[in-house]
VOBA-1610 file (N, C-alpha, C; in pm, whole numbers, padded with zeros to 5 digits, always signed):
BEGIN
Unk-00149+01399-01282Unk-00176+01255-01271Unk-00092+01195-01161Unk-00162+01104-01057Unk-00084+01052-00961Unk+00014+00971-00973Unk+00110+00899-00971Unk+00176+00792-00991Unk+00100+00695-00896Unk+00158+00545-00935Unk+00151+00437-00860Unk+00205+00413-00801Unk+00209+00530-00653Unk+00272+00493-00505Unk+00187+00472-00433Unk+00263+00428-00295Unk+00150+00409-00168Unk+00185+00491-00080Unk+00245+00580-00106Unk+00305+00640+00006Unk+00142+00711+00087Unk+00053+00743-00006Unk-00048+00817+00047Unk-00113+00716+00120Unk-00213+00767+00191Unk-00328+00693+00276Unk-00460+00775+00209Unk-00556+00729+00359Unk-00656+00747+00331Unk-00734+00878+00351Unk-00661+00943+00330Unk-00706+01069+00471Unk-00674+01180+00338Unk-00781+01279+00376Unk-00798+01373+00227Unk-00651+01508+00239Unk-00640+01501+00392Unk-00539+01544+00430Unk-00334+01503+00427Unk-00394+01358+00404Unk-00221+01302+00358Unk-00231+01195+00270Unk-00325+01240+00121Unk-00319+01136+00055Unk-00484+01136-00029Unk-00482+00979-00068Unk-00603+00977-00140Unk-00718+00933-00049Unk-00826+00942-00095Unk-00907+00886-00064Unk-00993+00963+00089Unk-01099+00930+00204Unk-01186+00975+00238Unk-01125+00946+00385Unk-01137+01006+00481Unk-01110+00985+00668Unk-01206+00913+00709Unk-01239+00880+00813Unk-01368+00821+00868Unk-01458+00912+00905Unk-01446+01046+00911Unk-01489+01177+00883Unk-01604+01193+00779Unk-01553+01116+00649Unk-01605+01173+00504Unk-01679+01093+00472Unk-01694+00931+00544Unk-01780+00837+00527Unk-01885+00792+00637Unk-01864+00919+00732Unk-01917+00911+00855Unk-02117+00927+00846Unk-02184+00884+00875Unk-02309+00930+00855Unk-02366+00953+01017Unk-02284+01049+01081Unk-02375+01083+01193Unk-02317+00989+01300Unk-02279+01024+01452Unk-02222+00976+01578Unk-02067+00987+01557Unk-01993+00910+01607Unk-01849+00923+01687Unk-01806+00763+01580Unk-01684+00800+01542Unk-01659+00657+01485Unk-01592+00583+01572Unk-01571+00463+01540Unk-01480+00373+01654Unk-01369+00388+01633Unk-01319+00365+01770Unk-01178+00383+01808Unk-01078+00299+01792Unk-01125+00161+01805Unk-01086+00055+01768Unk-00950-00003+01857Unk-00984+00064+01997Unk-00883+00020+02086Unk-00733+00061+02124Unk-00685+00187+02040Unk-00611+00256+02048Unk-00592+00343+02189Unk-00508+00293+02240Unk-00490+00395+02380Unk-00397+00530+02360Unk-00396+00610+02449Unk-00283+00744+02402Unk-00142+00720+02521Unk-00039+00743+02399Unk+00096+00710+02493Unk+00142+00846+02470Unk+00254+00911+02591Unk+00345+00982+02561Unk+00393+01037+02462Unk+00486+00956+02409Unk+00523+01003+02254Unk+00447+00980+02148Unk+00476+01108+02074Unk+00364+01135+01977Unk+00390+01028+01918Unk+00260+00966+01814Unk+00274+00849+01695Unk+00336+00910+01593Unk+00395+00796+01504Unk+00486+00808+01415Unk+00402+00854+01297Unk+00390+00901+01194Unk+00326+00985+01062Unk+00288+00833+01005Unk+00359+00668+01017Unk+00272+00553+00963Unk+00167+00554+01091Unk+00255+00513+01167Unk+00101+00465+01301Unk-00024+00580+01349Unk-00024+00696+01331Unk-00075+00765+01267Unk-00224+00762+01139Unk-00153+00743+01011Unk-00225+00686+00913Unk-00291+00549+00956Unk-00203+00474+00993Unk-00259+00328+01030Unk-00428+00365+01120Unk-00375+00456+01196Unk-00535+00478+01321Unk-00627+00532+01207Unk-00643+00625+01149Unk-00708+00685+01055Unk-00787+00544+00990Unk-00655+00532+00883Unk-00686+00382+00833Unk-00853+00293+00880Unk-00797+00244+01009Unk-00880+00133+01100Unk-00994+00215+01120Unk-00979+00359+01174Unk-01118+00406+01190Unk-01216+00419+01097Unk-01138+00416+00976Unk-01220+00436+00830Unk-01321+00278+00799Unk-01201+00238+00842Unk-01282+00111+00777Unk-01350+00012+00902Unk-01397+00112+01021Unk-01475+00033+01152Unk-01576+00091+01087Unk-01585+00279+01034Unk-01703+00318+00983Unk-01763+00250+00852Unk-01673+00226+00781Unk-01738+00178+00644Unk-01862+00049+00712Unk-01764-00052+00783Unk-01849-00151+00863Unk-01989-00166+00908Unk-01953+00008+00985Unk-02094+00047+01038Unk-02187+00108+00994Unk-02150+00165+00851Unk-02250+00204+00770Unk-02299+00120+00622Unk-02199-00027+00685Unk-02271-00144+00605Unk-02366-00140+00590Unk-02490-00207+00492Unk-02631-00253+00477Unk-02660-00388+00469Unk-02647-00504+00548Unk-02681-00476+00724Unk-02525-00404+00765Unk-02513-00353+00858Unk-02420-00335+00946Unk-02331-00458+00975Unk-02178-00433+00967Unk-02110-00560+00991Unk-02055-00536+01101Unk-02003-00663+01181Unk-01899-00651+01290Unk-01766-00697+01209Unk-01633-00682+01305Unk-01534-00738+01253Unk-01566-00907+01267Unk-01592-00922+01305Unk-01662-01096+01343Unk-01700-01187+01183Unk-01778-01055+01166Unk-01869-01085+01048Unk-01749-01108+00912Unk-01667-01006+00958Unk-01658-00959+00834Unk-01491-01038+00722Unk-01497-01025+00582Unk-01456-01155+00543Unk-01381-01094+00424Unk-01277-01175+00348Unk-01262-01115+00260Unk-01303-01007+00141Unk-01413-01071+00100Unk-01532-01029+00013Unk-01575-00905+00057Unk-01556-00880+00212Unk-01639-00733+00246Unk-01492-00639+00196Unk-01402-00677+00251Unk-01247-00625+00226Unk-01250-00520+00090Unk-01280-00624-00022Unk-01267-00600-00151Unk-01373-00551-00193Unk-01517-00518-00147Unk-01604-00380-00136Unk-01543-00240-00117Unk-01476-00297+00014Unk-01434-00167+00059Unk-01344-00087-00016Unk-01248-00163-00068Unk-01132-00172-00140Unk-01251-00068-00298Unk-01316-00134-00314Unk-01419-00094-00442Unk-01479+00050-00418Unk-01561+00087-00286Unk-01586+00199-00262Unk-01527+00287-00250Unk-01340+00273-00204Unk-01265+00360-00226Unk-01198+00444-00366Unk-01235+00370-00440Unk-01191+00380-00572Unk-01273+00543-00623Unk-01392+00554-00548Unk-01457+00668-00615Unk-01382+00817-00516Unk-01286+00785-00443Unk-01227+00882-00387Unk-01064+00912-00450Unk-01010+00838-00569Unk-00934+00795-00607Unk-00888+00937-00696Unk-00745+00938-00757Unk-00707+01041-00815Unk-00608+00969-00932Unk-00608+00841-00982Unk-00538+00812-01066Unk-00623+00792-01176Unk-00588+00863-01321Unk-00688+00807-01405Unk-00610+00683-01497Unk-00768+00617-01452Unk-00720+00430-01542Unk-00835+00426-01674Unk-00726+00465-01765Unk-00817+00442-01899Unk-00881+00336-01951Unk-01020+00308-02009Unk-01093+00197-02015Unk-01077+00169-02158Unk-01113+00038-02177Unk-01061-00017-02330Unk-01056+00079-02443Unk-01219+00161-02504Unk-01254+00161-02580Unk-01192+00309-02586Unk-01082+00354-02477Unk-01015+00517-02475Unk-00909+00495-02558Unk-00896+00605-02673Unk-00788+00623-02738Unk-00647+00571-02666Unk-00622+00638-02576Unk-00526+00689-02512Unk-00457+00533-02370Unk-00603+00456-02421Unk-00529+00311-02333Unk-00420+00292-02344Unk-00349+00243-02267Unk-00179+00200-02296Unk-00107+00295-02309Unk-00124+00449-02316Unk-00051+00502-02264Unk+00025+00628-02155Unk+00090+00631-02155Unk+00131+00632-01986Unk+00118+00841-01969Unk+00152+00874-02088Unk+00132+01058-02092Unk+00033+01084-02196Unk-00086+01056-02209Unk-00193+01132-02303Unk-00155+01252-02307Unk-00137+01322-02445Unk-00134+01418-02488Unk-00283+01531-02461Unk-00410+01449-02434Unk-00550+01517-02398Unk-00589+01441-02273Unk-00658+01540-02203Unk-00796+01471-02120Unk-00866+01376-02183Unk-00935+01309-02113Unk-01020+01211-02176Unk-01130+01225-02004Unk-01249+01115-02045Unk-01365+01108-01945Unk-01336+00989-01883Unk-01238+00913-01866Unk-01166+00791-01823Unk-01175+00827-01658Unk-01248+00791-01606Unk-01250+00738-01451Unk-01114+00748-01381Unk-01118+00826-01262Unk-01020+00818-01141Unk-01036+00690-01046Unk-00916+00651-01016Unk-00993+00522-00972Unk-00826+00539-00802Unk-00825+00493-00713Unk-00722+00463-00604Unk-00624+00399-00670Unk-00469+00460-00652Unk-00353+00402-00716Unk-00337+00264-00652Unk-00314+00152-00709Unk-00281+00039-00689Unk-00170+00036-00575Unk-00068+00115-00583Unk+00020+00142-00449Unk-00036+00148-00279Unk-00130+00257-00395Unk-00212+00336-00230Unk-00306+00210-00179Unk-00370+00132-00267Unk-00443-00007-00157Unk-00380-00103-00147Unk-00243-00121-00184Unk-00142-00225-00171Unk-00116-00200-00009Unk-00072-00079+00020Unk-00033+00025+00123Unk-00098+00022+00215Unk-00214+00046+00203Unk-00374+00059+00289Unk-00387-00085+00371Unk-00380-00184+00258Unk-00408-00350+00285Unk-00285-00370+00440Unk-00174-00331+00410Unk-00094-00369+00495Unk-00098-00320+00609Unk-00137-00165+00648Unk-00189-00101+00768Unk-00275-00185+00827Unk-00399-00196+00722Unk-00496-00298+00813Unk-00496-00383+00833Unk-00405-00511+00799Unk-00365-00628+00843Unk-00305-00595+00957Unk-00259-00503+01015Unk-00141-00487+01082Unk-00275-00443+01218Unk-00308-00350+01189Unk-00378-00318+01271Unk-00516-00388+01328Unk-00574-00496+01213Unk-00661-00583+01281Unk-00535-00700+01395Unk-00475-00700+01372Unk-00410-00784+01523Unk-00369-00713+01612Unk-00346-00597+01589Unk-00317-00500+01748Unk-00432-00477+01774Unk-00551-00512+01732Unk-00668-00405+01779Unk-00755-00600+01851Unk-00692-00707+01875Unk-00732-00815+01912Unk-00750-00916+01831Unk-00726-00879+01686Unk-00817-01002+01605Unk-00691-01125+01592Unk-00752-01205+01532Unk-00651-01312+01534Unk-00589-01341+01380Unk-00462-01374+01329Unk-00406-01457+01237Unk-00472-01463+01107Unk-00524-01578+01203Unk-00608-01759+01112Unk-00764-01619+01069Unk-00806-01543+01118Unk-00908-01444+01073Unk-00926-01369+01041Unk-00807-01313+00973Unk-00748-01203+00948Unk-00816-01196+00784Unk-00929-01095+00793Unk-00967-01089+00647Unk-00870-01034+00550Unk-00747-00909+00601Unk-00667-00872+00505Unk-00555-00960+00453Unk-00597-01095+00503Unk-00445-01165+00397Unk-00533-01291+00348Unk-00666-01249+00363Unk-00718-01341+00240Unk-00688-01369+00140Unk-00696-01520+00061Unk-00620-01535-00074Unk-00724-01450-00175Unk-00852-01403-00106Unk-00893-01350-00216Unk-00887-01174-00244Unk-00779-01126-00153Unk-00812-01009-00132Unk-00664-00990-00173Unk-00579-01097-00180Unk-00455-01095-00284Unk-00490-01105-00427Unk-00544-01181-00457Unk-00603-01202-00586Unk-00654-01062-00686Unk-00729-00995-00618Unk-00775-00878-00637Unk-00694-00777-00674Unk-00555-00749-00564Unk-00480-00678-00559Unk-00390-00682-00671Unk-00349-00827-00688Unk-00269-00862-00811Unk-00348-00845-00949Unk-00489-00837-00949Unk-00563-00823-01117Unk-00525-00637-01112Unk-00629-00588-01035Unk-00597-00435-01013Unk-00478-00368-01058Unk-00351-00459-01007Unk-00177-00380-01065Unk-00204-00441-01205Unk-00245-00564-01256Unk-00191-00566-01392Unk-00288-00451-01474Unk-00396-00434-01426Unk-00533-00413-01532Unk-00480-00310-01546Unk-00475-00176-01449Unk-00434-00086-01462Unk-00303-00017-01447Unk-00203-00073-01505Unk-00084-00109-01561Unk-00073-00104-01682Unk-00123-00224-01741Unk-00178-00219-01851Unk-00279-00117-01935Unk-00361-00038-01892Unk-00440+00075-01915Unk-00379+00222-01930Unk-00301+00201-01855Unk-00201+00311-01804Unk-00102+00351-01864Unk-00041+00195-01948Unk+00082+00183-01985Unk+00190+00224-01914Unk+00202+00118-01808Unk+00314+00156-01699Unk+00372+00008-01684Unk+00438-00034-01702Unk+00552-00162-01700Unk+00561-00187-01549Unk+00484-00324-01522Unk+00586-00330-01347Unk+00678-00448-01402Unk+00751-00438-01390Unk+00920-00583-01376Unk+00925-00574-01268Unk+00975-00663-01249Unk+01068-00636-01086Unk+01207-00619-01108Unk+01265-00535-01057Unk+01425-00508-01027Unk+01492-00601-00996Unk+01615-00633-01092Unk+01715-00692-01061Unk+01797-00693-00926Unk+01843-00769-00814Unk+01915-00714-00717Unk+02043-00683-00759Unk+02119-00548-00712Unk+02225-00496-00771Unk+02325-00596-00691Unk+02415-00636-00777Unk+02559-00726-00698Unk+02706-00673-00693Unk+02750-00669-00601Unk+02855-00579-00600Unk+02965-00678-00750Unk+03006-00604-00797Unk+03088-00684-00912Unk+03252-00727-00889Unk+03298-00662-00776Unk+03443-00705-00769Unk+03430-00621-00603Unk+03548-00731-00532Unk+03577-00727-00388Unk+03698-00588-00391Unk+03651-00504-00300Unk+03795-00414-00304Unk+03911-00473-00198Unk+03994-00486-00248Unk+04086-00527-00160Unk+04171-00455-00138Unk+04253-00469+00059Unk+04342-00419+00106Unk+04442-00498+00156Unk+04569-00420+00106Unk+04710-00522+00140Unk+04767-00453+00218Unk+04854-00522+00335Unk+04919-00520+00407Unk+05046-00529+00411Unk+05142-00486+00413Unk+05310-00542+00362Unk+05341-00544+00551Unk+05392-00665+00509Unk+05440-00682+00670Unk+05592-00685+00682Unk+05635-00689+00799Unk+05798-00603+00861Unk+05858-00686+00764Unk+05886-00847+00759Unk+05944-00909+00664Unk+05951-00870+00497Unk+05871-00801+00458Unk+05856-00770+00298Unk+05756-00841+00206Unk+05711-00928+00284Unk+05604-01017+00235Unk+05458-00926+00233Unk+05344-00985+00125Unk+05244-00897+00067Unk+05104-01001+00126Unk+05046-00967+00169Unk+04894-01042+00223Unk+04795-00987+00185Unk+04716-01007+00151Unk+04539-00947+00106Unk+04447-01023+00189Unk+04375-00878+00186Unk+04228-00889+00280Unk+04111-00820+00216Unk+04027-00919+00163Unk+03914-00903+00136Unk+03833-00827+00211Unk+03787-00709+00139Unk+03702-00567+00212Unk+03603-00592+00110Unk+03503-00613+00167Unk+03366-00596+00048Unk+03282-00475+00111Unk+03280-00384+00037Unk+03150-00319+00109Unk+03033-00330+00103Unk+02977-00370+00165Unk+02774-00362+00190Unk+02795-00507+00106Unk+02629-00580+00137Unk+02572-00658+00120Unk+02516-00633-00071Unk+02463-00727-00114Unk+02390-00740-00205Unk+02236-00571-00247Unk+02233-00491-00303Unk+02181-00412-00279Unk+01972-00453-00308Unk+01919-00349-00184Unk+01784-00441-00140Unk+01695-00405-00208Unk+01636-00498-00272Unk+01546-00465-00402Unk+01427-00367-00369Unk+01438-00333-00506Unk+01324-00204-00457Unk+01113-00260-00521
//
């Protein structure tokens, strides 16, 4: 059973879900404006290209066919939907014994569905990458309020199904300053506040 990370992408090769390869129906997918530099890309920017190419094809094997022009939250959270059948987390449905909790003792016929991590993850590549690839801000279908909305039902539902608790983490606080003293030539004692590190960064 997968956990609820994002570390994976989209690529059948580093992660969940399908390449632009696997949703390809015939021709060359788009490139989406990516030029080739010197140094190799990083293992995110990388995924990120994959990413964008996946979802220029999904576009283009819309019914009608979409452009990025076209295209709007609502298509987002299709896409977001069609990925789910490439998915490897199983999210148990009401009427499963085993709802709510997090190690079933059996299999069950409960649907694989994309870890909530992994399109949390996904969402942010492609926000990222619809503005390097020209688009603008203010049109940016991936930070639609409705494609947040989505994201946030998705973590509770299957959370809840799962029986997996999200809280959020406390930030850790350092609890006491270490201090260093100085004795100076006279015999007299001074302190200097040494704190190490900042507030620790929530996870």
């Amino acid at each position: 059973m997968d956990s609820e990370s994002g570390a994976g992408g989209l690529d059948p090769n580093g992660g969940e879900g399908p390449s632009s390869t696997a949703i390809s129906r015939g021709g060359a997918s788009e490139g989406g404006g990516y030029g080739s530099t010197a140094a190799p890309p990083s293992r995110y920017e990388s995924q990120k290209r994959r990413d964008w190419k996946t979802f220029l094809q999904y576009l283009k094997n819309h019914k009608p066919p979409l452009t990025l022009t076209q295209c709007s939250g609502s298509h987002v959270i299709e896409f977001l939907k069609y990925l789910d059948q490439f998915g490897k987390t199983k999210v148990h449905v009401t009427g499963c014994p085993y709802f709510g909790q997090p190690n079933p003792s059996e299999p069950c016929a409960c649907p694989l569905k994309q870890a909530w991590g992994s399109l949390d993850a996904l969402i942010g590549r492609l926000r990222a990458a619809y503005e390097e690839n020209g688009g603008r801000l203010e049109s940016n279908p991936f930070v639609a309020i409705a494609v947040r909305i989505y994201l946030r039902e998705v973590r509770g539902g299957r959370a809840k199904a799962r029986g997996i608790p999200y809280e959020k983490k406390k930030r850790k606080r350092s609890t006491a300053a270490a201090a260093t003293f100085t004795v100076s030539m006279t015999g007299g004692v001074s302190s200097t506040s040494d704190v190490g590190g900042g507030p620790g960064r929530e996870c």
